[in-house]
N, C-alpha and C positions, 0 to 999 in steps of 0.2 A: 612536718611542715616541708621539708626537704622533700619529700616523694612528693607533694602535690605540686612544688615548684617542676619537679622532673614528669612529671606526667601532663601536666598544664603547657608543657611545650610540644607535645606532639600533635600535631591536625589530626582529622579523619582518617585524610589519606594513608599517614604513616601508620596509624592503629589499621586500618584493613593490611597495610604492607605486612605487620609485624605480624598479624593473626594468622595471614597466609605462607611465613616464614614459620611460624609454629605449627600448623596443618603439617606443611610439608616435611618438618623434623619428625613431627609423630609419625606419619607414614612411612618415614626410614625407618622409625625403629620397630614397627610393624613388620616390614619386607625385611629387616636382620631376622624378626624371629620364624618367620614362614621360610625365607630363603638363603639364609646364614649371614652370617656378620660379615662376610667378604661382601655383599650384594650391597648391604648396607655402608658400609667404608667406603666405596667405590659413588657411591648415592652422592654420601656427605660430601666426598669431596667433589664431586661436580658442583657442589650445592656452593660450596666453597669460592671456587670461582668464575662463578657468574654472581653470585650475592654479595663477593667483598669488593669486586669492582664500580658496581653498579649501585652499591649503597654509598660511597665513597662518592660516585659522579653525583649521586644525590643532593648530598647531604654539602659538599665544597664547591660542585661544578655547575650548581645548580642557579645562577645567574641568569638574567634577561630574558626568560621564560623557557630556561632550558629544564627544568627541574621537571616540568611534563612527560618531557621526552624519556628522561630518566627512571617517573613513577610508571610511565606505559612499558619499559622497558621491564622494570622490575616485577610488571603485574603477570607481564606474560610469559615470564620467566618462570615466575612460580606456578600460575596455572596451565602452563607448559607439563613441567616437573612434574605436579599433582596427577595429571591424565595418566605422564608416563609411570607413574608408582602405581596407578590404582589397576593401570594395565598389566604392570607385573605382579599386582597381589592377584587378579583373576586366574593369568595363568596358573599362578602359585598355589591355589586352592581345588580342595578335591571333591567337598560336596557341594551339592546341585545348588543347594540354598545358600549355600553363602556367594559361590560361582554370580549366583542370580542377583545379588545385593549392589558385590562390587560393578557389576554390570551398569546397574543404575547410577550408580555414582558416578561410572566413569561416563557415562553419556550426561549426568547431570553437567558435570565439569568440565566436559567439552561444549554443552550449551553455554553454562556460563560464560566460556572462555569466548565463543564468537560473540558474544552479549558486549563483554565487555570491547571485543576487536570494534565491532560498529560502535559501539558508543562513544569511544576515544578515535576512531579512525573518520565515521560517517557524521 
């Protein structure tokens, strides 16, 4: 009963937030094992802070319709992020077919990412 009270409090919003905070975890620990645990540490902690501040502005600062500003911020922080991991996993890889995969996803996630820029900017 307790988890459905703690789940029942998040929007949409925050569930897309949290999903794109867990993409972007997994894909560190993806770039630790392609391109060592330094690459990844160095990841986490940028991930660090821009996500503790910015979830904070969220979640306290987020008054009089400022909370928008904060979820655009955080969206593009992480689909920021995501391009630049999937950009270091391509360089990171050595055959053709996987080269070719990440390719797509990183051009997926930069469409997504302008999708999202007009939709909250236009």
């Amino acid at each position: 009963m307790i988890m459905m009270d703690f789940f029942s409090s998040f929007t949409s919003d925050t569930g897309v937030l949290l999903a794109l905070a867990l993409v972007t975890l997994l894909l560190m620990g993806v770039v630790g094992k392609k391109r060592g645990w330094l690459a990844a540490a160095i990841h986490a902690a940028v991930f660090l802070c821009y996500s503790c501040p910015l979830w904070y502005a969220l979640i306290y600062r987020g008054d009089g319709g400022s909370s928008l500003v904060w979820l655009f911020y955080l969206l593009m922080a992480y689909f920021l992020h995501i391009i630049i991991l999937l950009t270091t996993l391509v360089i990171a890889c050595k055959s053709n077919r996987d080269r070719m995969l990440l390719v797509m996803l990183t051009v997926l996630a930069i469409v997504l990412f302008v999708g999202f820029c007009v939709l909250f900017i236009g």
